[in-house]
C-alpha positions as CSV (number, residue, x, y, z in Angstrom):
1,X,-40.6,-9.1,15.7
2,X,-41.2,-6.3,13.2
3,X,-40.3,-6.7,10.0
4,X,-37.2,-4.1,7.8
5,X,-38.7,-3.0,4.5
6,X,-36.4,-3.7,1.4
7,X,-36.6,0.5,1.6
8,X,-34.9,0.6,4.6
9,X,-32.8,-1.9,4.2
10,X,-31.1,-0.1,1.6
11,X,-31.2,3.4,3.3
12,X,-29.3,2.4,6.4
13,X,-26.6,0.6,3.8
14,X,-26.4,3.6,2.0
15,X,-25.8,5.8,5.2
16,X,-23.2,3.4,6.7
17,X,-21.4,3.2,3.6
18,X,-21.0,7.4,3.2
19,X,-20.0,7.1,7.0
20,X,-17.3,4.4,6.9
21,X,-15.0,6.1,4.8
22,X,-11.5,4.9,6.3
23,X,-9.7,5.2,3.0
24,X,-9.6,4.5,-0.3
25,X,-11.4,2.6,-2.3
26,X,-9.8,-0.3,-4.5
27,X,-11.1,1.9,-7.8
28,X,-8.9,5.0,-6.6
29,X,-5.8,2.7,-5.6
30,X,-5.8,1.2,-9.3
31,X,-6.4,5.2,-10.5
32,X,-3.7,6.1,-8.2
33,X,-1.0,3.7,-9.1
34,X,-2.0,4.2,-13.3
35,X,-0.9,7.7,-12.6
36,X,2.0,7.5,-10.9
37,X,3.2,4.8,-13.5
38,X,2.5,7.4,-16.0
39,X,4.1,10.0,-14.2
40,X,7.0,7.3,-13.8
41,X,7.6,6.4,-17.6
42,X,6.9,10.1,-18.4
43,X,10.0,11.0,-16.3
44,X,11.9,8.3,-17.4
45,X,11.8,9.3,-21.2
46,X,12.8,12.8,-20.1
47,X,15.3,12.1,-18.1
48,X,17.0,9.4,-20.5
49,X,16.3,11.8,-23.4
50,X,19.6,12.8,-25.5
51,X,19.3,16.3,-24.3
52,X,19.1,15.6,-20.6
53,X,22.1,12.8,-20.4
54,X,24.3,15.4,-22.4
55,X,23.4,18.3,-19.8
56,X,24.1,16.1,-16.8
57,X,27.5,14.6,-18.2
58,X,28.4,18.1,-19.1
59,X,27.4,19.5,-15.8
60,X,29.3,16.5,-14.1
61,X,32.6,16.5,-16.5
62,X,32.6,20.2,-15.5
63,X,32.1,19.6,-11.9
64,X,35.4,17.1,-11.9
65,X,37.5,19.1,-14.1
66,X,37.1,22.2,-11.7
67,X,40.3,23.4,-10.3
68,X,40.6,24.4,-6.7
């Protein structure tokens, strides 16, 4: 029975873990969900800002009022 050196050992692990690469990785799922709850609360302060809520009620008072 031949023996593995600690060397190779490590250079097959390496090589299988560059091959398997089915998906992500749990470090760019956290990454990924940070910046889309960023994005998220980014959106949400401009679409609740003062300026946006007046141009939508505007645009929507306008839309109803609109004669036919």
């Amino acid at each position: 029975m031949e023996k593995i050196s600690v060397k190779d050992k490590f250079i097959t692990r390496l090589l299988l873990a560059a091959a398997e690469d089915d998906g992500m990785s749990t470090a760019e799922y956290a990454i990924g969900t940070i910046a889309a709850a960023a994005f998220g609360a980014v959106l949400y302060t401009v679409v609740t800002g003062d300026s946006v809520v007046g141009a939508l009620t505007g645009l929507v008072q306008r839309a109803l009022s609109t004669e036919v």
